[in-house]
TORBADREN-275418 format. One line per field, with one value per atom (N, C-alpha, C): residue number from 1; atom name; x, y, z. Coordinates in steps of 0.1 Angstrom, whole numbers, always signed. Example, Ala and Ser with C-alpha at 12.3 -4.5 7.8 and 13.67 -1.06 7.14 Angstrom:
<atoms>
n = c(1 1 1 2 2 2)
atom = c(N CA C N CA C)
c1 = c(+132 +123 +132 +128 +137 +129)
c2 = c(-57 -45 -33 -22 -11 +0)
c3 = c(+78 +78 +78 +71 +71 +79)
</atoms>
This chain:
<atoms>
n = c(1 1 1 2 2 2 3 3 3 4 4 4 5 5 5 6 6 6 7 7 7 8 8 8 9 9 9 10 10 10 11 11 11 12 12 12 13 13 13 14 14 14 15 15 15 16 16 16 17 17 17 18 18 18 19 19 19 20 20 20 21 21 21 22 22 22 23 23 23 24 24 24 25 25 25 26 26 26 27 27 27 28 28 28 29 29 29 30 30 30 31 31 31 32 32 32 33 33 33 34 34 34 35 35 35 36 36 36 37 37 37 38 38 38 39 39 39 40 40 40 41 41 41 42 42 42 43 43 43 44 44 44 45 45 45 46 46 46 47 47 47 48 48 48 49 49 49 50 50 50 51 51 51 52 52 52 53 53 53 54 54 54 55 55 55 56 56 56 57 57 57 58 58 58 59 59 59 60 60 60 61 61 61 62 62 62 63 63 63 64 64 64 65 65 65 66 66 66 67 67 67 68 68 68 69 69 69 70 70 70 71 71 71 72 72 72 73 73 73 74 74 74 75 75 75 76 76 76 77 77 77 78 78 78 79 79 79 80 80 80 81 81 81 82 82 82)
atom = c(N CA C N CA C N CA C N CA C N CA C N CA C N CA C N CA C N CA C N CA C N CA C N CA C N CA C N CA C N CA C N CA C N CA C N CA C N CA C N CA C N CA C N CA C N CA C N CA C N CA C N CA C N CA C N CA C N CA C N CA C N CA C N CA C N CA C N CA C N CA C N CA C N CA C N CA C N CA C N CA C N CA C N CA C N CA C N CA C N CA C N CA C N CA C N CA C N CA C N CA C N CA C N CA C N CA C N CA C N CA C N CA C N CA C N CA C N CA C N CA C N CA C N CA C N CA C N CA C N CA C N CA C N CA C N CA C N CA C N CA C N CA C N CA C N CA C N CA C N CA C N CA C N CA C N CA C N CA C N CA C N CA C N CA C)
c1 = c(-4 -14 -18 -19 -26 -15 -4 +11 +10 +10 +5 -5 -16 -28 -25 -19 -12 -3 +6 +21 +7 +2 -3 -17 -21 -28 -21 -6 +4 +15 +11 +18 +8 -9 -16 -16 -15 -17 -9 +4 +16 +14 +9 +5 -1 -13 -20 -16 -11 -6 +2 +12 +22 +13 +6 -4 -12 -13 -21 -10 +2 +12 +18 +13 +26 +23 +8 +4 +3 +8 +10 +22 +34 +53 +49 +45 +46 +42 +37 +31 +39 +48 +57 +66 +72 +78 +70 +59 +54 +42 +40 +36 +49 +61 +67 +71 +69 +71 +60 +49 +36 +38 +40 +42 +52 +62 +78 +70 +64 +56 +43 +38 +29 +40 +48 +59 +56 +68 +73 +56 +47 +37 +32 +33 +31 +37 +53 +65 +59 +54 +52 +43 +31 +16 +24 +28 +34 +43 +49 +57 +46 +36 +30 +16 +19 +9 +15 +30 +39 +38 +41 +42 +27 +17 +3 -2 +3 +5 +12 +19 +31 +20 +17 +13 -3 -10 -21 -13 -8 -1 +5 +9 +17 +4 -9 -21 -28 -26 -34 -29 -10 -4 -7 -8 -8 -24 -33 -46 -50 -41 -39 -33 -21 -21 -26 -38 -46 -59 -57 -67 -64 -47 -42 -42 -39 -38 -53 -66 -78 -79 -77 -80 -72 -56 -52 -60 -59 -63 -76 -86 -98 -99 -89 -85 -79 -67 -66 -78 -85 -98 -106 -106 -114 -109 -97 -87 -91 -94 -91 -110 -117 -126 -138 -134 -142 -155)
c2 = c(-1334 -1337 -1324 -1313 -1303 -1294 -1299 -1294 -1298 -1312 -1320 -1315 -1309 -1305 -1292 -1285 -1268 -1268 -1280 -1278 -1291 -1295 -1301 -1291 -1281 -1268 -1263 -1257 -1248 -1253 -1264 -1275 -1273 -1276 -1276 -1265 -1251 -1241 -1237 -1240 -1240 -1241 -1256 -1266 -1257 -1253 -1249 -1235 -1230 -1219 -1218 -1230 -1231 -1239 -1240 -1246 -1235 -1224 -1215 -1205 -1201 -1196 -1201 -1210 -1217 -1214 -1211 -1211 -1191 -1187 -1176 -1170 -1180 -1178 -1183 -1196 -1205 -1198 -1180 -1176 -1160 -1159 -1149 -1143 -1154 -1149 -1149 -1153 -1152 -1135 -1128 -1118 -1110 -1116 -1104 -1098 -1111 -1105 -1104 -1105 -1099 -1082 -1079 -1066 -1056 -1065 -1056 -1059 -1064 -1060 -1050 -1053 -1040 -1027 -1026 -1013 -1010 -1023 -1017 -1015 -1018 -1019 -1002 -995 -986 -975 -977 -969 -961 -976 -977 -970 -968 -961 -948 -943 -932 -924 -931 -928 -928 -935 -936 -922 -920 -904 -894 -892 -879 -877 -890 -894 -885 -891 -891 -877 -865 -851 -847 -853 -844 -844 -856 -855 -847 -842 -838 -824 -821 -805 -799 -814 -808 -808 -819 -819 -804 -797 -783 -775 -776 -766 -770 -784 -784 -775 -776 -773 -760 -752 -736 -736 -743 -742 -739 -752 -753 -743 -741 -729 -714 -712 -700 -706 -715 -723 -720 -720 -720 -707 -698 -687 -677 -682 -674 -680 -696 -697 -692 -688 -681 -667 -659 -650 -650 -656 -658 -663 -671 -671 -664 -654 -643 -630 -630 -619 -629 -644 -643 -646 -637 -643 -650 -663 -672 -673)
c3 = c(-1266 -1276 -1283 -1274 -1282 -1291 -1288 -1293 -1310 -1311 -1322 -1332 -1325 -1332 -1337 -1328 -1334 -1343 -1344 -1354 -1370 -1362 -1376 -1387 -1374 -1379 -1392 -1386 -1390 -1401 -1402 -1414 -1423 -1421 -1433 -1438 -1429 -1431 -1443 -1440 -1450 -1460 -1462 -1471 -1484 -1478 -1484 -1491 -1482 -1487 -1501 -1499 -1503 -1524 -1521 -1534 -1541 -1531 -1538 -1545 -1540 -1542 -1557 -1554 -1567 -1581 -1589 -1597 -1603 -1593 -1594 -1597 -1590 -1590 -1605 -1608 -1625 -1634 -1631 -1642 -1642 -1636 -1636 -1645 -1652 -1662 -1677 -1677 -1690 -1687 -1669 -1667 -1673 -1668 -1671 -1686 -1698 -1708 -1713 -1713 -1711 -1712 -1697 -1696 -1705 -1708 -1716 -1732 -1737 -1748 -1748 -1740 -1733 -1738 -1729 -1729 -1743 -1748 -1762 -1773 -1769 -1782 -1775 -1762 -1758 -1764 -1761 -1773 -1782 -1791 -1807 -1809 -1801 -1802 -1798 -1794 -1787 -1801 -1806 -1820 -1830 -1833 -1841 -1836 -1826 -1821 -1824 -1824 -1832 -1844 -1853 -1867 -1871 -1865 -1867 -1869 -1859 -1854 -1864 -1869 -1879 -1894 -1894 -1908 -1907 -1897 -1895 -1898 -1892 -1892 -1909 -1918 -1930 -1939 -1940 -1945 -1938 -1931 -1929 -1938 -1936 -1943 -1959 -1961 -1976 -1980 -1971 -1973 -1975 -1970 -1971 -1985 -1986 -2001 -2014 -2008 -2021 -2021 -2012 -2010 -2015 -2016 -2018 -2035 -2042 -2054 -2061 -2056 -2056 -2060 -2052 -2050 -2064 -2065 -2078 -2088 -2088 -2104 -2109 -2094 -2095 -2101 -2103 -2102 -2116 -2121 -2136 -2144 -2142 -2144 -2151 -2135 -2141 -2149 -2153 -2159 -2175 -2175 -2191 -2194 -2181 -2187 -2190 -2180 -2180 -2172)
</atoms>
């Protein structure tokens, strides 16, 4: 009798287990491409942080430019004058 009561314990136990489990396996493959767009949109932020760096670096250099640009025409300027 008490044999019965332990294997029918260890069946529900299963049971149950086996119900909580399941909704978690049924959601695995849409975790996993979930995550591989994660990656790739991570990539893209990652390229779009170089890109981003590069063009901050050529806007300083262009900015010295205009600063050296500033500075002559300031200078012919004052040779004709003005």
């Amino acid at each position: 009798m008490v044999t019965w009561i332990v294997v029918a314990v260890v069946l529900f136990a299963l049971v149950v287990l086996a119900l909580a489990v399941r909704p978690v396996v049924a959601r695995l493959p849409r975790l996993r491409r979930a995550a591989v767009a994660l990656q790739r949109r991570q990539a893209e932020a990652e390229a779009l942080q170089v890109n981003a760096e590069a063009l901050q670096e050529r806007a300083e250099a262009l900015q010295g430019q205009v600063t050296v640009t500033q500075q002559r025409l300031a200078v012919i300027k004052a040779k004709r004058g003005h």
